[in-house]
C-alpha positions in Angstrom: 88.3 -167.0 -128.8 87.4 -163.2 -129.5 84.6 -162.6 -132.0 85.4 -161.1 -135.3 84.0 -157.1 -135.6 81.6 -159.0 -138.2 80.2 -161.8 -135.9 79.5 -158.6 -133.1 78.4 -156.2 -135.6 76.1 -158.9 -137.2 74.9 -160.2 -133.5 74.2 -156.5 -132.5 72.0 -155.6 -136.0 70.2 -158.9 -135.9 68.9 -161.9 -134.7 71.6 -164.1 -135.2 74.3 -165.9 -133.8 77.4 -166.2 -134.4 80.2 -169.5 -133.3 84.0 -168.9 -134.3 87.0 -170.9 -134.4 90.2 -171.2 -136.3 89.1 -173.7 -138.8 85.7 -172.0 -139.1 81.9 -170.3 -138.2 78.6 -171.4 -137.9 75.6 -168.8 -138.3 72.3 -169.7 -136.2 69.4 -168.1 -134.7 66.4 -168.9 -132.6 62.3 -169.0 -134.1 59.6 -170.1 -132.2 59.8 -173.6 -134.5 63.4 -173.9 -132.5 66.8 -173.3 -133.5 68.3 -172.6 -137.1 71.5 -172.7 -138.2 71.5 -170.4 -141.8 75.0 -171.1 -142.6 77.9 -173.5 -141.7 81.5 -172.8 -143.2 84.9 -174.7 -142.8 88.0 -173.9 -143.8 88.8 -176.0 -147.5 91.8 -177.7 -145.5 89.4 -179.1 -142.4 86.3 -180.1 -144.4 85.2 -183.8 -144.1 86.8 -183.7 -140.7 83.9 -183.6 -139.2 84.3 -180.0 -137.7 80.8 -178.7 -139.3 79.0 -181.3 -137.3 81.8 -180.2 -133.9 79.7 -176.8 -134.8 76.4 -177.6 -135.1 77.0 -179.4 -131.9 77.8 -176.6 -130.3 74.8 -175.0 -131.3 72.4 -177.9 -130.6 74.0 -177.4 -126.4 73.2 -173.8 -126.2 69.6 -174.8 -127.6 69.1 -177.2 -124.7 70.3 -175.0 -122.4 67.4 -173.1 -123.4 64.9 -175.8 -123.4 64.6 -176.1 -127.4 63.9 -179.3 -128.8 64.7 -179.2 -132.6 66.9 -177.9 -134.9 66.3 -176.5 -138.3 69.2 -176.1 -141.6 68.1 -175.6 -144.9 69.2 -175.6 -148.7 69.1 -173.7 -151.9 69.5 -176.3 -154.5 70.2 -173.7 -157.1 73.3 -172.3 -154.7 76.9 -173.6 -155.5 78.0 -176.7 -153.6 74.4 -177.5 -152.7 74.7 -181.0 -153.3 78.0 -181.4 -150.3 75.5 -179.2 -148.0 72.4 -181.7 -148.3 75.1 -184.3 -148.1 76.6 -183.0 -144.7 72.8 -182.3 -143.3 71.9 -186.1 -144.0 75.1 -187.2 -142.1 74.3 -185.1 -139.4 71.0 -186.9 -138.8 68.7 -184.0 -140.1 65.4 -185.5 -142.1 63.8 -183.7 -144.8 60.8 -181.5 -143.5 59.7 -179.7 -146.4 60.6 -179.1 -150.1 59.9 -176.4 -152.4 61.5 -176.0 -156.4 64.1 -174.3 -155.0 64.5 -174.3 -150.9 64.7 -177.5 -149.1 64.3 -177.3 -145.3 65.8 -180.4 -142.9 65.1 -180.6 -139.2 66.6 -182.7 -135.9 65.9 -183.3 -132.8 68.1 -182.0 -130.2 
């Protein structure tokens, strides 16, 4: 599939990384901790289909390829629909790494 103008203007201003399908787009980019994905959406109509974890699957390949070991997604407890986020992080397998009032950071092994 052809990347949006936003996924290549945001991959050419920035760090980050961009996946794109039909049903929706994951936002990642590499530290020297590993790889983090900073945002995950899914079309309302293919949610709890499992296609956020078909995503981050995707990006967990490309971070073997490159010899990365763990993967990173985070939460803003005070954001909107915070709670389904940490819910879908937990069912992917991420364990909490660190917690703050208001930021809570998850990690996996890839």
């Amino acid at each position: 599939m052809v990347k949006s103008m936003q996924a290549l203007y945001l991959e050419e201003r920035t760090n980050k990384h961009i996946i794109e399908d039909g049903f929706g787009f994951a936002i990642y980019s590499f530290n020297e901790h590993g790889v983090y994905i900073e945002d995950i959406f899914v079309l309302e109509d293919y949610r709890k289909s499992g296609h956020a974890a078909k995503l981050a699957d995707k990006i967990a390949l490309i971070a073997k390829v490159k010899g990365i070991t763990k993967m990173f997604g985070s939460v803003c407890p005070s954001a909107k629909g915070s709670t389904t986020s940490l819910k879908v992080l937990l069912a992917y397998g991420m364990k909490l790494k660190s917690a703050t009032q208001d930021f809570i950071v998850m990690e996996k092994d890839v």
